[in-house]
MDAnalysis code that builds the backbone (N, CA, C; Angstrom):
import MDAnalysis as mda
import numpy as np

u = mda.Universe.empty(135, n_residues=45, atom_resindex=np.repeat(np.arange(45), 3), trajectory=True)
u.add_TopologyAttr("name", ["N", "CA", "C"] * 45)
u.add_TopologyAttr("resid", np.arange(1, 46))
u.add_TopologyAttr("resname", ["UNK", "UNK", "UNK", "UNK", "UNK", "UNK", "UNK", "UNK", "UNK", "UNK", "UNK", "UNK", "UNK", "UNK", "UNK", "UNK", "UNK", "UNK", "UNK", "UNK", "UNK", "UNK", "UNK", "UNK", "UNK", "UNK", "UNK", "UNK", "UNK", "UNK", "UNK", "UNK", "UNK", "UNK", "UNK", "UNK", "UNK", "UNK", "UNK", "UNK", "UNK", "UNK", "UNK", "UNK", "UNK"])
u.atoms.positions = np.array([
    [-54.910, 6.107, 62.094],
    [-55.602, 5.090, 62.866],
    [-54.635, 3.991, 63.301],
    [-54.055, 3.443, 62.263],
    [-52.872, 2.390, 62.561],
    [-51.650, 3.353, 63.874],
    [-51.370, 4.142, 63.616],
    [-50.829, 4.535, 64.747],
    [-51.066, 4.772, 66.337],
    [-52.184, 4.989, 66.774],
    [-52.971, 5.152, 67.226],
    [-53.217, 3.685, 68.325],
    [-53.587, 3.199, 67.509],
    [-53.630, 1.459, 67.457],
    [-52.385, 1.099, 68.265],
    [-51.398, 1.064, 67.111],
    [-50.165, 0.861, 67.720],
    [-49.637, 1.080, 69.205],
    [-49.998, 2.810, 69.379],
    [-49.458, 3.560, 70.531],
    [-50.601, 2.629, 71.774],
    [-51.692, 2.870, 71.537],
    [-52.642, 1.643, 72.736],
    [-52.288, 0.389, 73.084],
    [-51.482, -0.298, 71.947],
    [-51.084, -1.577, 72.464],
    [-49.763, -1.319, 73.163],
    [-48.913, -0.368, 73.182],
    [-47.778, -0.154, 73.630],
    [-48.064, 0.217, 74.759],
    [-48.909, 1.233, 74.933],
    [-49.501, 1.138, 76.457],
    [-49.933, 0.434, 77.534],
    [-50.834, -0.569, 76.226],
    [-51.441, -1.798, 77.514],
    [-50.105, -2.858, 77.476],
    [-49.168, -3.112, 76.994],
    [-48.279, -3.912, 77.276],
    [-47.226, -3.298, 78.145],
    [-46.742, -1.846, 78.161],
    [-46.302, -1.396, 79.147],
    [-46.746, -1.626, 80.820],
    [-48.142, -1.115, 80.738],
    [-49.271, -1.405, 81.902],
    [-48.774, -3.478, 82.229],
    [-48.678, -3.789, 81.623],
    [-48.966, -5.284, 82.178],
    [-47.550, -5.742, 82.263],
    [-46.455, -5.261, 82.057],
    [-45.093, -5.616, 82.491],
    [-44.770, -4.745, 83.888],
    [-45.511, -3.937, 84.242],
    [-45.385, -3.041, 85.070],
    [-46.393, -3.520, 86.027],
    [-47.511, -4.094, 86.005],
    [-47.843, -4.589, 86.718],
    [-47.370, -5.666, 87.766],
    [-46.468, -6.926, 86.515],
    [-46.275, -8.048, 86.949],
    [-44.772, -7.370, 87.849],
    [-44.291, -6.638, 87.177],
    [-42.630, -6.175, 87.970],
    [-43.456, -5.762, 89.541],
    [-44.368, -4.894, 89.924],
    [-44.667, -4.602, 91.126],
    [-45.463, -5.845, 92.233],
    [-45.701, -6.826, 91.105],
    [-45.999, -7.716, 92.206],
    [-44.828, -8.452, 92.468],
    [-43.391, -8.392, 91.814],
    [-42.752, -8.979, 92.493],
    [-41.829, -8.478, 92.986],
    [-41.983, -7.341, 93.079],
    [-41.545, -6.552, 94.390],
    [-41.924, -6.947, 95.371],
    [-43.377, -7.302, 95.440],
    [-44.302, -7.054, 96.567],
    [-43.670, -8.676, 96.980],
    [-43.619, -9.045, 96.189],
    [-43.111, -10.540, 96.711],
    [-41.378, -10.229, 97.534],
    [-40.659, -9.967, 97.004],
    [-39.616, -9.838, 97.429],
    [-39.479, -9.105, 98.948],
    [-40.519, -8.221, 99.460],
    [-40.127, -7.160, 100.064],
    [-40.964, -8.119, 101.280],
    [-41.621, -8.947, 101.042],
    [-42.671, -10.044, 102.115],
    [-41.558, -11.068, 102.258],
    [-40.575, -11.653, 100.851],
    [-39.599, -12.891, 101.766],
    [-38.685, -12.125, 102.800],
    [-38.114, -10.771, 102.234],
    [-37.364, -10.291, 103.385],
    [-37.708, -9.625, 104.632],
    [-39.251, -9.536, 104.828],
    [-39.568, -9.154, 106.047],
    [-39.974, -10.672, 106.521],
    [-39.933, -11.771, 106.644],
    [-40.346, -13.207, 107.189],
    [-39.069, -13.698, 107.259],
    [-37.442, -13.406, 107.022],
    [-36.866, -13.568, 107.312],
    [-35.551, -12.655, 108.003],
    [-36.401, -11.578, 108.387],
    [-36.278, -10.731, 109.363],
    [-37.070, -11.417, 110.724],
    [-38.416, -11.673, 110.398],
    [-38.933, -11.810, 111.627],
    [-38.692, -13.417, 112.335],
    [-37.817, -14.015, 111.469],
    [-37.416, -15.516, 111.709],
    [-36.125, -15.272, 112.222],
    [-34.992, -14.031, 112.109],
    [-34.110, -13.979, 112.494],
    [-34.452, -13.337, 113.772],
    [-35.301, -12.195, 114.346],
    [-35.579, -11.835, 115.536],
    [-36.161, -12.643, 116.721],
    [-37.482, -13.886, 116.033],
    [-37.251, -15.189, 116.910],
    [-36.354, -15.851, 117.234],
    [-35.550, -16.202, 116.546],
    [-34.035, -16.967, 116.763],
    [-33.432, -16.334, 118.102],
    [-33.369, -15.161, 117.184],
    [-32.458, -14.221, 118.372],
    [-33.480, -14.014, 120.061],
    [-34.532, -14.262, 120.414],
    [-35.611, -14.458, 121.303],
    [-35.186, -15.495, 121.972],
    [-35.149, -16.616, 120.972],
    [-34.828, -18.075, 121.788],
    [-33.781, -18.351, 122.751],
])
């Protein structure tokens, strides 16, 4: 049972570091497309 236990919390803490890592991807991959699209205005002007 204690093992068991164990292995579920290792899971849900896996799950929630893995969560937070893909949202900041998601963050990262949004500053470099807004400064893509700030460098293609520039280049417009």
């Amino acid at each position: 049972m204690t093992r068991k236990f164990a292995f579920m919390a290792l899971i849900s803490i896996t799950g929630l570091a893995a969560c937070e890592t893909v949202e900041g991807v998601g963050r990262d991959i949004e500053k470099g497309g807004q400064a893509i699209t700030e460098t293609a205005e520039d280049a417009q002007s």
